[in-house]
N, C-alpha and C positions, 0 to 999 in steps of 0.2 A: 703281459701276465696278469694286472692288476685288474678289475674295470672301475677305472679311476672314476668314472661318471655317475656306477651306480654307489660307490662308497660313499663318494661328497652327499649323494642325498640322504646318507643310511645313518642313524642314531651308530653313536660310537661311545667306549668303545667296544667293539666286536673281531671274532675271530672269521677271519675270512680262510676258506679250504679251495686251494684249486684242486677241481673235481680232475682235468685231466692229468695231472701230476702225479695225484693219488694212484689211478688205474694205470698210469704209466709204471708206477711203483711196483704197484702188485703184478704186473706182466713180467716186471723183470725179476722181482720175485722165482715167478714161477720156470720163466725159462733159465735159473739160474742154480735149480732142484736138479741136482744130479741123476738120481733115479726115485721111485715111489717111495724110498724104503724113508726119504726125508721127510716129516713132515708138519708145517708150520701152523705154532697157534700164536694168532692176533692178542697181543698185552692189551686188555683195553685199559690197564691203568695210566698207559702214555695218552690216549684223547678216548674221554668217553661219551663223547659228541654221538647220539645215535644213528644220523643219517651216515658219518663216518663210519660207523660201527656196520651200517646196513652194506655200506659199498664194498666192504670185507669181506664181511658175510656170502653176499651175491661170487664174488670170484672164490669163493671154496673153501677159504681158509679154515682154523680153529681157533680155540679163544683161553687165554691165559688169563685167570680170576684171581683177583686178591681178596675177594669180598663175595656174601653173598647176592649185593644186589647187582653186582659184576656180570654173576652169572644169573641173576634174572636179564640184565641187560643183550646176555650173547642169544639166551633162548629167544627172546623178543625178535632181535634182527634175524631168526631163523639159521641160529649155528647148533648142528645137531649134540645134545648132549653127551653123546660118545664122542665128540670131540674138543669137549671143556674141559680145562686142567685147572685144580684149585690149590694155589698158592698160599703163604700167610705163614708168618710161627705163632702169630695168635687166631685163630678159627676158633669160633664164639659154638656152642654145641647146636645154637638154632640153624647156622650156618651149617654144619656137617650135615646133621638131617637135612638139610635142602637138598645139597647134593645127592643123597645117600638119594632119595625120593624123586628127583629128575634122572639119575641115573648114571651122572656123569661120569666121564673117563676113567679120572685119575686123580686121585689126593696127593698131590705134594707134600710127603710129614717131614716135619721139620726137629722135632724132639722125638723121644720114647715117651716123654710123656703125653703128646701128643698120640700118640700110638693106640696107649691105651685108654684114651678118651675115645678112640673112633671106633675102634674094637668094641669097647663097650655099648655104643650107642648104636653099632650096625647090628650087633648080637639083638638088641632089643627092640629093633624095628623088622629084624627078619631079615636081614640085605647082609650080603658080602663085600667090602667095599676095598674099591682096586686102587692100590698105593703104590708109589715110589717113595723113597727114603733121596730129600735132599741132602747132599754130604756137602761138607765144607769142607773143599781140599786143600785150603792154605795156600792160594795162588795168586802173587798182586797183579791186579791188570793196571795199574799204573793211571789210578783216574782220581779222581777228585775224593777226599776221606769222605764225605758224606754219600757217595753212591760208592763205593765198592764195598764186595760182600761177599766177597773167599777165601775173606784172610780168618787166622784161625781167631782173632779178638774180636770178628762180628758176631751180631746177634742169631744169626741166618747158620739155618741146616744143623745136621749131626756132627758134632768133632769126628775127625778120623778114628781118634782112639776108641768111640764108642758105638761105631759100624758095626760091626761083627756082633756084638751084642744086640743091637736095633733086628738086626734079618735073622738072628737067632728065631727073638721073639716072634718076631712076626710070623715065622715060619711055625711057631706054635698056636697060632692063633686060629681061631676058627671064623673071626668077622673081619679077618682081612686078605685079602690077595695084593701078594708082593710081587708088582708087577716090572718095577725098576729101578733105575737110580737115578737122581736128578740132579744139577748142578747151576748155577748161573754164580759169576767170579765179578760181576758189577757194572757198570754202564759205561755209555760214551767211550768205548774203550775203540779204538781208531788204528792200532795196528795185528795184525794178527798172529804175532808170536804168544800175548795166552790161551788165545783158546787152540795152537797148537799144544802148549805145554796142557790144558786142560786135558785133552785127546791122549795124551801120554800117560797122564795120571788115570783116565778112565783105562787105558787099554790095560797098566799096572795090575789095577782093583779085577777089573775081569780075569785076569788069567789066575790070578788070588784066589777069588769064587769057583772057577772053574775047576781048581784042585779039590775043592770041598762039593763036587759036585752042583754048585749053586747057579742057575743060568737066570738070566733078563728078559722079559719080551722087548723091552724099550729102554733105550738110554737117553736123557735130555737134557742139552746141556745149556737149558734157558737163552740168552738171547746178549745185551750188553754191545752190539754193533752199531758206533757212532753215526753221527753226519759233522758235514764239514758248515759249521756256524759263520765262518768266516768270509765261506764265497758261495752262498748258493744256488747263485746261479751257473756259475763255474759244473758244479756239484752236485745238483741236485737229485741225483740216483745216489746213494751207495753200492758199492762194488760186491754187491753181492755174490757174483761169480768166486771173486777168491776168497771170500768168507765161505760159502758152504765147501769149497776146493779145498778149503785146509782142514776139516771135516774127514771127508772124502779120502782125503791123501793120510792122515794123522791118527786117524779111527778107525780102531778094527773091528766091523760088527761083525756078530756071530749070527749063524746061518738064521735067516727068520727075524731076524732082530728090527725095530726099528729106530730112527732116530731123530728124535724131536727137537724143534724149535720152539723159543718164546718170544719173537722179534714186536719189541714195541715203539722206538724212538726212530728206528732206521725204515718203520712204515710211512708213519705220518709225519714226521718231525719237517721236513721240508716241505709239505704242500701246505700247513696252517700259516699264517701272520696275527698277530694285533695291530688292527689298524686302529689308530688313536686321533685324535684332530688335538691343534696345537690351542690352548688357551690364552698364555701370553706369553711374549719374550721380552723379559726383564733384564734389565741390566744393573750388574751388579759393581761392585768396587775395582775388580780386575778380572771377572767373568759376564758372560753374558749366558741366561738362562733359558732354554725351551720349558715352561711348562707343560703337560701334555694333562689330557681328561682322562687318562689309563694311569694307573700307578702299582704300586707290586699286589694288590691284592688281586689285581686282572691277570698280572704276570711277576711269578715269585722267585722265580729263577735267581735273575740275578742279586738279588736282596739276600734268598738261602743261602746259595751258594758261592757270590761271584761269578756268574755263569754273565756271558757277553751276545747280545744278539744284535746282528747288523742292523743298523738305522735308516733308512729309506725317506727320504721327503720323496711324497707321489705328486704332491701337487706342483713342485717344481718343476720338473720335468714339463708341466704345460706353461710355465712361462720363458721357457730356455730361450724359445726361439725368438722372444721380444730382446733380452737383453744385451746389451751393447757387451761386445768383446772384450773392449777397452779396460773393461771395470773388472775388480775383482769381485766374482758370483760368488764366493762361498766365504763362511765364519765360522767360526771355533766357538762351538756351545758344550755347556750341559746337559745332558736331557735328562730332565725330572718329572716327577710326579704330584699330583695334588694330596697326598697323604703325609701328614705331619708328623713324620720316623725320618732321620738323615739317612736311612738305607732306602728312600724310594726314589731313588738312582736309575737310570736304564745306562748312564754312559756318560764318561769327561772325557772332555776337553777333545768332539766328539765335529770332525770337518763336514758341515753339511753347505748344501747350497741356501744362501741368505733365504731367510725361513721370517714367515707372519703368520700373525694370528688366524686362526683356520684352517691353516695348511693340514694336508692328512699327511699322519708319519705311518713306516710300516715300521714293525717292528718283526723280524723276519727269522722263519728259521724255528717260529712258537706252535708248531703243529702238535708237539712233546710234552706233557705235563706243564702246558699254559692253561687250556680253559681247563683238563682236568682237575688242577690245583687251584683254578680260583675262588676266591672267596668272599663273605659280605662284609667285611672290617669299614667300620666306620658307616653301618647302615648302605653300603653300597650296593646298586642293583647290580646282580651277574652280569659279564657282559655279553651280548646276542652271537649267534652267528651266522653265516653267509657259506653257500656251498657254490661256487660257479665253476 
């Protein structure tokens, strides 16, 4: 999987992408699209790697924005602006006119106050501009409190109780076309009884609408479809089949309707690593420590949130075949980082095979808001990347 030969020679550290991984992804992806009526935009806030962003692009996809320069990012790789969706509960007014002026799909509002920010600025640029109203339907997906975002005390979308008022207006409005409803209930979420119970709640709200005369072109119900961190190689697709299947089977769309995706972590999150090279292994009082030359501002994950990613010594594996059977090959480390915060951790008390200075570690499973999230704390250069 790796190419151990050209990493040792490559400045570290860096995010490496397996290129076939990737396009294995998006195949399955796509043979996993029930009929046309599905249709997926690429989160580019999970990797905003551009050559990654290009290889998207090229197989068809669309592109889920939280920012404006998001969506200069999707138009670059060549994703046509009727199929960028723009996210955010804060969108900056330079940011709306972007869109309003590329032409893009669809505004995800997130407030009424938001509403009437966009209304206002499409009236005075001349453009009508096409929304869905994010709801917040109060739905735990049972993930980590920092990523979920369905519950009714997140910051994210319109409370229920003030829906009907939101499409009132909007329906009054003359700079906006109310095109659907949108929803997303939070991340890494790994079984798929909420986004059936989401499909429940959507089908609820539709038949709602529907007595008030009010119909949808598009329903979307964002994205929040884990990977398995723990083995990925085991793993490395997500089961796409019975995520869109519960969809399919749970959601009742109405004639003409379509129904959108915003899949970002369950794209890439398994073909990226950080690969890091080791600096010292110290020893301490009653531990023994891997330094590595990568620490949480390359990768923030687990510093944020506790978040855990397998640890991979690559260089080992070329000395396996020298080592005597006899002896015990592996030791119980720390793996740390060179930044001086006790949260630049990647993992205790953590069984790797007996590790030296220079060794390359992978750190696996980081294709997910690793290099999007990284940072320059401590005057640190970004780290590179690798696409093979």
């Amino acid at each position: 999987m790796f190419p151990i030969e050209k990493l040792e020679k490559s400045p570290t550290p860096l995010y490496y992408y397996d290129l076939k991984l990737l396009q294995d992804t998006l195949q399955a992806i796509k043979d996993a699209i029930p009929d046309d009526r599905f249709k997926v935009h690429y989160a580019i806030k999970a990797c905003n790697n551009p050559q990654v962003i290009k290889v998207i692009a090229d197989a068809g996809f669309g592109a889920d924005c939280v920012s404006g320069g998001e969506i200069l990012q999707a138009l670059e790789a060549g994703i046509a602006p009727e199929k960028i969706v723009y996210a955010g509960v804060g969108k900056t007014d330079a940011e709306i006119l972007l869109g309003l002026e590329k032409g893009i799909g669809c505004f995800n509002v997130e407030s009424i106050e938001e509403l009437e920010v966009i209304n206002d600025l499409a009236l005075k640029a001349g453009k009508v501009a096409p929304i869905a109203f994010r709801i917040n339907p109060n739905i735990d997906a049972h993930t980590h409190e920092y990523i979920t975002t369905g519950l009714a005390e997140n910051k994210f979308g319109i409370p229920h109780h003030l829906e009907k008022e939101a499409v009132k207006k909007a329906k009054e409005m003359k700079g906006v076309r109310l095109k659907g409803l949108h929803f997303h209930i939070g991340s890494q979420i790994t079984i798929n009884e909420p986004f059936a119970l989401l499909s429940h709640r959507v089908n609820s709200m539709q038949d709602d609408y529907a007595k008030q005369g009010i119909t949808f072109e598009t329903i979307n119900v964002g994205g929040g479809l884990g990977i398995d961190y723990d083995d990925p190689d085991g793993n490395p697709i997500p089961d796409f089949k019975s995520y869109f299947s519960t969809f399919a089977r749970d959601l009742n769309l109405r004639h003409g309707q379509e129904l959108h995706f915003e899949l970002g972590r369950s794209v890439v999150g398994q073909c990226g690593s950080l690969i890091t090279r080791v600096l010292y292994v110290k020893k301490g009082a009653g531990k023994q420590f891997v330094i590595l030359d990568a620490g949480f501002p390359d990768l923030i994950r687990p510093a944020l949130y506790g978040a855990h990613h397998k640890i991979e010594n690559l260089s080992a594996a070329l000395r396996a075949s020298e080592a005597d059977g006899s002896k015990d090959t592996t030791a119980v480390y720390d793996i740390v980082g060179p930044i001086c915060e006790s949260t630049d951790c990647f993992g205790k008390d953590e069984r790797l095979p007996i590790t030296q200075r220079g060794d390359i570690i992978a750190l696996r499973s980081a294709g997910a808001y690793g290099e999007a999230m990284a940072s320059g704390y401590n005057t640190r250069p970004l780290p590179s990347s690798l696409l093979a």
